[in-house]
C-alpha positions in Angstrom: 0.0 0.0 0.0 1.5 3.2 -1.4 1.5 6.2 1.3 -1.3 8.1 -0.8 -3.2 5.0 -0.6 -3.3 4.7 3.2 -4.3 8.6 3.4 -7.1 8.1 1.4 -8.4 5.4 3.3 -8.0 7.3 6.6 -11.2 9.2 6.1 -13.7 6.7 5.1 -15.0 4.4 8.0 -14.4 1.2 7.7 -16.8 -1.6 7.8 -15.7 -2.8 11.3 -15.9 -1.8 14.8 -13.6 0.3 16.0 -12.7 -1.0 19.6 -11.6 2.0 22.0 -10.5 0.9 25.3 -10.0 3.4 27.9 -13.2 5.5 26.5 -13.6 7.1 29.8 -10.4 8.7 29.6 -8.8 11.8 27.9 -8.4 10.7 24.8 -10.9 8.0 24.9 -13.8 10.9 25.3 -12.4 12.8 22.3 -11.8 9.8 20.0 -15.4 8.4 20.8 -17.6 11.1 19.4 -15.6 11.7 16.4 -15.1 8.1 15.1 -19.2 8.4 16.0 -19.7 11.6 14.0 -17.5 10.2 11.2 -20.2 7.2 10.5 -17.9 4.3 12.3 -18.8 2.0 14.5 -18.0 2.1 18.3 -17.8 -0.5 21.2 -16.6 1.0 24.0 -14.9 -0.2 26.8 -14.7 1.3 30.4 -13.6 0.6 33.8 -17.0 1.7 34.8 -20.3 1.4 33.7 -21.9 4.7 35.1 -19.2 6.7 33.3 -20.4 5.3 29.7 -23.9 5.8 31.2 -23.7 9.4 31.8 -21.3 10.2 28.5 -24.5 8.4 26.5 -22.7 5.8 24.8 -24.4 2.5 26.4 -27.2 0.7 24.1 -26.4 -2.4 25.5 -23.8 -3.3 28.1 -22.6 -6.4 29.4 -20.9 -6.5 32.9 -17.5 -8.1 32.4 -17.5 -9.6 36.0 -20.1 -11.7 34.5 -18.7 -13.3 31.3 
């Protein structure tokens, strides 16, 4: 893959699910809305429920103590 390829690839989401772990932290709470506003799909993973609660993000959450 050429460099020019990879740049024009950079702005179009992907078909995947982009995986952001720490999305309760600083960067995690400014790379979660704009991977949302740019059309790709999120899972995102916290330490704590209630903080991906009150940020919005939970449609369905699983309690990893569980699994």
């Amino acid at each position: 893959m050429s460099r020019t390829d990879a740049s024009s690839n950079a702005a179009a989401p992907t078909a995947g699910v982009a995986v952001v772990f720490g999305a309760s932290g600083y960067v995690g709470t400014n790379l979660v809305p704009r991977l949302l506003s740019g059309g790709q799909r999120v899972r995102a993973v916290a330490r704590q429920r209630r903080t991906l609660e009150a940020r919005g993000y939970i449609h369905q959450c699983t309690d990893l103590a569980a699994l």
